[in-house]
Structures are given as C-alpha cells and as structure tokens.
N, C-alpha and C positions, 0 to 999 in steps of 0.2 A: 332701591326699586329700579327696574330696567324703567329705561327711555328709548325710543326711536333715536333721539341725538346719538348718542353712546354707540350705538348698536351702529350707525352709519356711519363713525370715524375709525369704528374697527375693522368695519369692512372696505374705508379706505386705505387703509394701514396695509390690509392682507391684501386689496389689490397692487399695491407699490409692490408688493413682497412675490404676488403670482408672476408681476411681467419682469421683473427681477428675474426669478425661478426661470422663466419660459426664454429668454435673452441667452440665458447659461447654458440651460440644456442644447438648442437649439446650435450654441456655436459650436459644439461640439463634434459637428460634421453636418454642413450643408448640402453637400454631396451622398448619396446613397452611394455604397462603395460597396463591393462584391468581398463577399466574404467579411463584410463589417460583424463585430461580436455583439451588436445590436439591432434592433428593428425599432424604429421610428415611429409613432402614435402622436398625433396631434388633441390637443384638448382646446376646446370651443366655447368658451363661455364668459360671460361679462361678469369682468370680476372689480367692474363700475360701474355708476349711472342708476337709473331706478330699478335693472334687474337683479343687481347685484344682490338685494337680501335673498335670493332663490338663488341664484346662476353659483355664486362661491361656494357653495357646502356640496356641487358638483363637483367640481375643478376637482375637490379636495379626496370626494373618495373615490373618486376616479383614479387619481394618483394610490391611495390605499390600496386598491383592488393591484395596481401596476406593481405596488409594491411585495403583496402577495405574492403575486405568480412568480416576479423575478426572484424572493427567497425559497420559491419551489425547483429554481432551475429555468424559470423563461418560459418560450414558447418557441418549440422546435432550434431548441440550444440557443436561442438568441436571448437574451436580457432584453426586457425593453425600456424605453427610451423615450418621455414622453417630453413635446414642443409642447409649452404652454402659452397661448397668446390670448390678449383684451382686445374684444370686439365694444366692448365700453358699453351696449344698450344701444349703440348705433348700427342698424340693418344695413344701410352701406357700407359697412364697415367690416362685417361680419361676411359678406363677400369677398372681399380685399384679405382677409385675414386667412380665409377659407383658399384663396389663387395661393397665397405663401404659403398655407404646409401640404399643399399639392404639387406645387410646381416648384419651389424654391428649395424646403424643408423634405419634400419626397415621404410624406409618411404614407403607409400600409394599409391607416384607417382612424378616422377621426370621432371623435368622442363627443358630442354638443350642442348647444343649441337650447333655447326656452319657448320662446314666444314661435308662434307659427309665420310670422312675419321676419324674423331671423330666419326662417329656416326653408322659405320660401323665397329668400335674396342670394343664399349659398346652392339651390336645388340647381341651376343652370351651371351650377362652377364646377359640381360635382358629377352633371351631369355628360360634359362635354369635353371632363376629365377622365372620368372611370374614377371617381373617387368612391370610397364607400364609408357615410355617416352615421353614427348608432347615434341616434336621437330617442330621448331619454323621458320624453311629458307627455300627458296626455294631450290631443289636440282634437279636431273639429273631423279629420279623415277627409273622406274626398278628395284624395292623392295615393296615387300606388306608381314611387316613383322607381327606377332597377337601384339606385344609388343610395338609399334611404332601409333602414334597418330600425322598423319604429319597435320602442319596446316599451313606451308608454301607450297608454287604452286609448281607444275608438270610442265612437259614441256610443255606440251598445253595449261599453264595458265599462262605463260612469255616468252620460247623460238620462239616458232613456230609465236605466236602475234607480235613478235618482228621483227621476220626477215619477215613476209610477209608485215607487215609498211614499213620496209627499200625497200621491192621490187616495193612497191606501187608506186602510181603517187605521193598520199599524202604525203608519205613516203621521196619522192626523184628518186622514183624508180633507187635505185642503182645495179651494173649487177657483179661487182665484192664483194669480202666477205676475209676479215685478219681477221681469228678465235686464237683470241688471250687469253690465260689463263696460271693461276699456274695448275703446274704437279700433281695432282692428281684427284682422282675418280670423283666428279664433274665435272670440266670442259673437261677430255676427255668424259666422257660419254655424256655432253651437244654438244659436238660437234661434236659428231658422229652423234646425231640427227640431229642435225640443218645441217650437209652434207647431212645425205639421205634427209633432207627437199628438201636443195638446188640443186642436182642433180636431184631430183622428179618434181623441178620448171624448168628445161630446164639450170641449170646455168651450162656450162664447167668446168670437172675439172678443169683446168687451172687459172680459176678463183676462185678459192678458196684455199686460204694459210693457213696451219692450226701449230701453235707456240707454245709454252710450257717454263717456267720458274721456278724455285724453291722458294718454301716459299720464303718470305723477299729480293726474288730479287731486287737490286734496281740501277742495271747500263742499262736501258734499252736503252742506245744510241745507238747499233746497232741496235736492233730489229727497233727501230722507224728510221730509214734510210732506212731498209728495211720496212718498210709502206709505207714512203715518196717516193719510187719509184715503192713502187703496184700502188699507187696513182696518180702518176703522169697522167696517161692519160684521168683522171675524174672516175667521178661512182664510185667510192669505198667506203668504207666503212669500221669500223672495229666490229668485235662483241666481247666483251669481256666477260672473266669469270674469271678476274685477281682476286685474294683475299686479302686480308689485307692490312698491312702497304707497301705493293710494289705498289698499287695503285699512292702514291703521287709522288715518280719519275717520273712513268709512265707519267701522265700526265704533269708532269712539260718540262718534255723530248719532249712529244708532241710539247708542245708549243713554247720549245725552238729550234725545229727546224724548224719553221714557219709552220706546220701542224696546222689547227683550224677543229673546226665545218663546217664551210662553203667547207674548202675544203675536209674533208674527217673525217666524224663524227665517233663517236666512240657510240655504244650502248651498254651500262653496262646490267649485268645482277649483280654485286652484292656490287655497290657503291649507296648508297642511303645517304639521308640529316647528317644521324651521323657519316658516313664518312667523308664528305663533311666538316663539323668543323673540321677537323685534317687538313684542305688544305688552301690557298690562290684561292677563287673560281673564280681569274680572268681568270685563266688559262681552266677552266671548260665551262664558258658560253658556251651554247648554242649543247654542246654533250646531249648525252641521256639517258636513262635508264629505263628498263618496270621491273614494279610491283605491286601488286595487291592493293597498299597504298599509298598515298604518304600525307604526315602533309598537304599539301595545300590544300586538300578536303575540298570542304563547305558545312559544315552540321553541327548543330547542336552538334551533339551525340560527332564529332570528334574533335568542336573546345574546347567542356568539357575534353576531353581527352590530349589534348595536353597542355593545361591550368593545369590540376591537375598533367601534370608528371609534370611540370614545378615548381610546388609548392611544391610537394613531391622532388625534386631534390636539391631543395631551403631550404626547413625545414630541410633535413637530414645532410647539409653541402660537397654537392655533387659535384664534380668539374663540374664547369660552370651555377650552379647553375638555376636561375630561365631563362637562355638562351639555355638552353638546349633542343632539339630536338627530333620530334618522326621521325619512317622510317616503312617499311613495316615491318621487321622481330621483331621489336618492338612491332609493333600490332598485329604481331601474338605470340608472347608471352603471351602478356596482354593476348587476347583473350584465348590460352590453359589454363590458371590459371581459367578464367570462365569456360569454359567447362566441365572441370573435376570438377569443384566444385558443377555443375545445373547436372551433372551424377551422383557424388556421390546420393545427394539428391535424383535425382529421384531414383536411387536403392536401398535408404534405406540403405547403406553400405560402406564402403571405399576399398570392396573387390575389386580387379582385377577382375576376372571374372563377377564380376555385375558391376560395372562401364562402362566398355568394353562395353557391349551390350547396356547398358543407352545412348552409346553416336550416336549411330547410328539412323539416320535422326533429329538429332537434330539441332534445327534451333538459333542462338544468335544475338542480336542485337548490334555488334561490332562497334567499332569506324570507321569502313571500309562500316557499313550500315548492311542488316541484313544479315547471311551468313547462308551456312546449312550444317552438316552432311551429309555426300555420307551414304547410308543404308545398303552398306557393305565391304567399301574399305579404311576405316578409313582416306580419306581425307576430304577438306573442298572446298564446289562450292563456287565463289568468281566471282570479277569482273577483268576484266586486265585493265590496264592502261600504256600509255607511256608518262613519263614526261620528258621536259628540263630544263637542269640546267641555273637559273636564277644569276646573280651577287649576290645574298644575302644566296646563299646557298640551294633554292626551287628550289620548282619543279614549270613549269608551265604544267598542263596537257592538251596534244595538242592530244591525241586518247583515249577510253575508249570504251569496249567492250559494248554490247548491255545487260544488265542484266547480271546471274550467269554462269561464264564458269566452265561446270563440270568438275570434276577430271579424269586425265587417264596415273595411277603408272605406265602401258608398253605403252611404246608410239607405235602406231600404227604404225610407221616406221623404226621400226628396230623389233618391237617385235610380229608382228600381230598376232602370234598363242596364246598370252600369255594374261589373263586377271588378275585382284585381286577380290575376292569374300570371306569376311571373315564370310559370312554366310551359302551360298548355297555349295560353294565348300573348306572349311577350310585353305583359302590363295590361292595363285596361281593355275589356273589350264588352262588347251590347252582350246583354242577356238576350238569349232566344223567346219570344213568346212564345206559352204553352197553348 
C-alpha cells in the first residue's frame, strides 16, 4: 500500500540527486561564451519542502522535453544545457536562485515556479533583468508581467468553468459554496473571484464560507466538522485551492468523518493524478477537479506523451519509475520547453526580446491537442475540462468545453477596467468605457 512517508523519502532522495544534477550541469561553464555548442536553460523548482510532491515531476519532464529536442539536433544548432537548482518551497529563496541563473549561470530562459507566491518573489529579478519565465500552473491572473510566459489557465479557463458546473443541473446544481485554501496569493485572489462570481449568480452571502490554512497544515479536523455542518442541509459543496502535502489530511479527514462525494463534493483546483500517487485514492473516488489536461485523454499525440514520460522516468532511475503519471501542470511544462524552443528558431536568436515576440500567435500541437498563443497577452487558449477521481488514480472526464477558451489575465469581475496588451499598449492598460 502507498503511504505519504514513503512517497516523501523518495522525493527526498531525488531532491539530493536534482541539486546533485544542477551543481554538474552548471559547472560546466559559468560564463556564456560566444560561439559555446550549448545554450543555457535554467529550471526552477522545489525539489524539497512541502512543494516538492508537485514542483519534482516538473524539474523531470522538463528535462525530457530538453532531452527531445537535443536528440533532434538542439535548437538553432545548439544542444541545450539545462542549470538545475532547489529553491526548497522557500519564496526568498526562489529569488536568490532566480539572481544565479540570470546573472551568474547566463541562461536564455528559465523553466518554473508553482505557488504564485514563488513567482511573485522572482517577478522583479526577472523583471529588471530581461529574463524570460515559462511558468507552467494555473494561477489567480491579475498580472500581465513582459517577463512571464504563463501556459497554465486563468480564471476563466478553470475557476469560473468550475463553479458554474457545480451550479449546473449537470453539475448537481449545488446553492451553497466552503471556499476552502492555503493562506496565500493564489487561493485568496481565486476566491475573491469565484465570490463576485457567486454573488453575480444570485447565491447569498450566507451561503458562502470562505477558510484559509497555512502551508503544510495538516490537522484539518475542525475545519472538516465545520463543512460537515455547512453540509448538513444538502447542496453543498466545497471549492478548493489547498496546495501541497496538506492536501492528504485533508482528504483523509473528509472521509473520516463520513463526509464523501455523494454527500458533499469537493472540486480541486490544484490536486491533479501526481498528487493523487502521494495518497490512498479510496478516500478520493468520486470528488473532482477542473483542468485544462488530464493523462486520460484519448488521442493519439497524448497517449505517446504519457508512454515516453513513463520511459524517460524508467531509464533515468526515477522514483516510481515506468508507473509514473502525467497531470495538467506537467503538460504545460513539457509544452513551455517547446514553445520557447519553435520561438527561438523562428527569431533566428535566443534573444529575450526576439523570442518574446516569436511567440505571439503561435499555435503547437501539445499533448492536450493543438493550443495557440494569445497575440498579445503572453497566454495560452486551451480547452477546460472537469474530471472525477476514479479508484486507480484518474480522471474520468465528465465535461469539456466546446473548442479553445481564450485567455483573460484581469478577470472581468473584479477587474473590468483592466486589460493585458503586451503589444498595442506595453502591458496593462484601462479599458475605455463604452
């Protein structure tokens, strides 16, 4: 039987083994040297600390995708060359880490980030460097930075999907909402939206409890007593935006106090399938979770995709080897390593400022199917989906939007005057009233 212990000495093992890896790589020229038969790529992620059950299975096919390109020949004749370094789940840290493969390590373009709080401590490093980030999760929006290359969803490409399923017939149509997350920038700014959502739907204050917990909390026995009595009179619901390893109380806590699916579902915004291996997924059936991916897609492009991490995960001596899983923010990892690599190319350059523009309207045929460049707001239109968690760890996908839902960094309900335009108006600027 899997345990949470088990699962977090493995991932202490592979973080020894990441900054191991990123020490190597990186000595291998600290200097950016002219005409070097490499190019430089930093990767950004905690491969310790409480994000580590998320942040590691980045690092890793991050590295796969690098590995791809380079047995195609590179990117504009160069091999690349990826600096790996542990920002450990510490935000100052992830700063510091961020100054060293910009300024030290000289790389092209960095790979990383989780929590919007990491990536909101590196925005000023990268911004007063010219550095350029492909940040890979969904987050809260409300930033439309020139430095920042999001290719995880907006709120209107997971939250807003989410909760108006939950209000649906299809849905359940549930009338009450337990907005439930970890204490920082993410989850209160997701839940501020999803209120003016829910107030803009007719739903009563009253009916909406909104809760907060610190990193790594993991005694959530009262909070879930106080659900099981939001609960009690039917219709409820909970929305989460818990983060990391507090996740597996969480849910364990659910279940131990006879709270299920049936009686009052839980819809994740940021527990997806490689969470899911850190847990016993009896306890899980049949909750939910929306994202713009999920491994059980059937197609072609996505079942090569999950097959090759599995093999790559396999060959390198990765923990869990050839059973190891893809999830949404995994594909969009994989996917940033191609973009910036079909950018570089097209601009002839591994410049910041010519990559940057390279990448706008550009269209890739992802393991998620084809997606495209917004043409001036540095995100990516995608498709949404909401999946249930099945006994074996999957998703079953029970909604899926119609075609690409485009990107929108100020959500139109909290921020209407505000739009992102990093062509016509050089980042943010007021909407005109009509």
């Amino acid at each position: 039987m899997k345990t949470f212990r088990i699962h977090q000495l493995a991932l202490a093992l592979l973080a020894v083994m990441g900054i191991v890896s990123g020490c190597g790589s990186s000595a291998s020229g600290d200097k950016k040297e002219e005409g070097a038969e490499t190019v430089k790529v930093g990767i950004l992620h905690s491969l310790s600390g409480t994000m580590a059950i998320s942040e590691v299975s980045l690092k890793d096919v991050v590295q796969m995708a690098i590995e791809e390109i380079n047995a195609k020949g590179g990117v504009l004749g160069k091999q690349i060359e990826p600096v790996i370094v542990d920002p450990a789940s510490d935000w100052d840290l992830f700063a510091e880490k961020s100054k060293e493969l910009l300024l030290d390590k000289k790389v092209s373009a960095v790979f990383g980030c989780w929590t919007s709080v990491s990536r909101k401590s590196v925005l000023p490093v990268f911004e007063e460097n010219n550095g350029l980030l492909f940040y890979p999760v969904q987050y809260e929006g409300e930033e439309c930075s020139t430095s920042v290359i999001y290719t995880g969803a907006t709120p209107n490409q997971q939250l807003i999907p989410a909760a108006e399923y939950m209000m649906s017939e299809e849905g359940g149509g549930y009338k009450k909402f337990y907005l439930l997350g970890t204490d920082y920038v993410f989850p209160r700014t997701a839940n501020k939206i999803l209120k003016a959502f829910l107030l803009s739907k007719g739903v009563p204050k009253e009916s909406i409890i909104e809760e907060y917990t610190p990193f790594h909390h993991q005694d959530y026995q009262t909070i879930v007593s106080k659900v099981k009595q939001f609960a009690a009179g039917g219709k409820a619901c909970v929305l989460s935006t818990i983060n990391g390893d507090s996740n597996v109380p969480f849910y364990k806590e659910f279940a131990n106090q006879g709270l299920s699916a049936a009686t009052c579902p839980i819809m994740a915004f940021s527990v997806a399938e490689d969470e899911l291996r850190a847990t016993d997924t009896e306890f899980l059936v049949g909750h939910l979770a929306a994202w713009n991916y999920f491994q059980s897609m059937e197609s072609a492009e996505n079942k090569k995709f999950v097959d090759d991490f599995r093999a790559f995960c396999k060959k390198n001596n990765l923990p869990g080897g050839d059973k190891r899983v893809t999830d949404d923010p995994i594909c969009w990892a994989y996917t940033g390593v191609y973009l910036w690599a079909k950018a570089a190319e097209k601009a002839g350059s591994f410049e910041v400022s010519k990559v940057r523009p390279a990448l706008y309207g550009m269209e890739f045929n992802s393991p998620d199917g084809l997606v495209k460049m917004d043409t001036k707001n540095h995100h990516l239109a995608k498709p949404v989906m909401i999946g249930e968690i099945k006994p074996d760890g999957q998703f079953d996908i029970i909604w899926k939007s119609t075609g690409l839902v485009g990107p929108e960094p100020w959500s139109k309900l909290t921020s209407p005057d505000k739009d992102c335009d990093h062509v016509g108006h050089g980042g943010t600027y007021t909407v005109a009233r009509k």
